[in-house]
N, C-alpha and C positions, 0 to 999 in steps of 0.2 A: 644369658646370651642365646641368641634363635641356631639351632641347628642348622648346616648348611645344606640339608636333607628338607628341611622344611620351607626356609629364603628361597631354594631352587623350585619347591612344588607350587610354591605361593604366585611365582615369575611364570614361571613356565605354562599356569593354567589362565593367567592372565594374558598372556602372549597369543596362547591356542585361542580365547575367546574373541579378542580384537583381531585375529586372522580371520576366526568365524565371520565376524561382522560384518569387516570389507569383502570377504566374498560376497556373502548377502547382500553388501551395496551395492556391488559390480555386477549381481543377477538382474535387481531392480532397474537399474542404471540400465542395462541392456536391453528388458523386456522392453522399457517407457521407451527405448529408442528405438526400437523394431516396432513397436504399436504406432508412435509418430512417425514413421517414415514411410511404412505401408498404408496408413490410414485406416489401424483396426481399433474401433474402438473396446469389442471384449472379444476375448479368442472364441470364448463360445459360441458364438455367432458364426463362427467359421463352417465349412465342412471339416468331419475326421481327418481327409486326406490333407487338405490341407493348415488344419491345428500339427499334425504330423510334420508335414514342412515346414512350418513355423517352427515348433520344438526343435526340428532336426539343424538346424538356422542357429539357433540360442546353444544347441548344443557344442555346435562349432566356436562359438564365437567365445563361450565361456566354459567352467567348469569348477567342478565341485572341490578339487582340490587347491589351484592354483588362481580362481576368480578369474579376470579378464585372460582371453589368450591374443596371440597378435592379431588375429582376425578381427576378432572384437575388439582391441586397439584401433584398426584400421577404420572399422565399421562407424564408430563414435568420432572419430577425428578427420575422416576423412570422407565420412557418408558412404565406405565403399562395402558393396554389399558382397555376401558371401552364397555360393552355390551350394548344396550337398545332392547327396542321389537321391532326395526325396521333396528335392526344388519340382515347383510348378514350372509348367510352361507359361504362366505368368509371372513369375521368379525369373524365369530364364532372358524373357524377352525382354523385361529389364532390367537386367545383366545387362543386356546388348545393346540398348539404347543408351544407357547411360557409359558402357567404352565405348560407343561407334559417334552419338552425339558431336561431342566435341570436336572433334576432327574429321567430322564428317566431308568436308571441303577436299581436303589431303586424300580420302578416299575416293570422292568423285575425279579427282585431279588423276590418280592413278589408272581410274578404268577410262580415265579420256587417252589417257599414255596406253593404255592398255597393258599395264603393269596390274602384276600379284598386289593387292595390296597389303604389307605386313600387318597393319593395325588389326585389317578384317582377320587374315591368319592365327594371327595372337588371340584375338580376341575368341576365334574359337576353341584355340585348343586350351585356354585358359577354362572355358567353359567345361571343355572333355574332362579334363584333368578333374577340375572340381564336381562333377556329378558323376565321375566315377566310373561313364561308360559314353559310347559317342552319339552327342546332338544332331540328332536327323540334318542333313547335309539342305535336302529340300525344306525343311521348316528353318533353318541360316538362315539362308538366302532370302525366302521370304519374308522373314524380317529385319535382315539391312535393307531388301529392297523397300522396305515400308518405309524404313528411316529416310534415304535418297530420294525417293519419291516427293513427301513431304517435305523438306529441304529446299527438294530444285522446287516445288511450289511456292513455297515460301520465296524464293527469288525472285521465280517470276511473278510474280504477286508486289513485291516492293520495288518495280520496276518503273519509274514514272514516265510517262510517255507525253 
């Protein structure tokens, strides 16, 4: 009869190594989905600065201990990208495109009211929060006002006359 000192070490190193695994999977899983979603086909290719962003990106999203975190839940299920303090300003801007995008309408509708708009609100301090330190107020702006611009163009463009 097998000692219950040895049944335990035989379970237990089996358990540790399919933990290993799916971490492993849920890193690959994550890279293939940051690679397709930015459109990088090798990181090397990148600049340092931003192979750095990238890392710092994966690093949020996942980990060595516990494989996916909610971020990286989010990132995969719901396309929604994640900030750190070592995001680009091409990181950042879309960030902003992709919260401001959709409801872009509800925002122009507010500064036609001339109301705060909370989305644009949130949307920054969502930004603050996740890089750690506060996004140039003048580089905001200018890029919702990129987004609204193109928008009401796109309007008036699909406008038959």
């Amino acid at each position: 009869m097998k000692s219950f000192d040895s049944v335990y070490g035989k379970k237990r190193n089996i358990a540790i190594n399919e933990h290993k695994t799916a971490v492993d999977r849920d890193h690959s899983t994550i890279v293939a989905a940051v690679k397709k979603e930015f459109g990088i086909n090798d990181f090397r290719t990148l600049t340092e600065a931003e192979r750095e962003s990238y890392r710092s990106m994966i690093n949020e999203m996942w980990n060595r201990e516990e494989g996916l975190t909610e971020k990286g839940v989010a990132f995969l299920n719901e396309s929604k990208d994640t900030l750190t303090d070592k995001s680009t300003d091409e990181q950042i801007a879309r960030f902003i495109k992709k919260s401001i995008n959709p409801v872009v309408d509800r925002v122009l509708q507010d500064i036609v009211l001339k109301k705060e708009s909370k989305i644009v609100k949130d949307t920054k301090a969502a930004i603050d929060s996740q890089i750690g330190r506060k996004y140039s107020n003048k580089a905001y702006r200018e890029e919702v006002g990129k987004l609204l611009i193109a928008f009401v163009g796109k309007a008036i463009n699909s406008i038959k006359l």
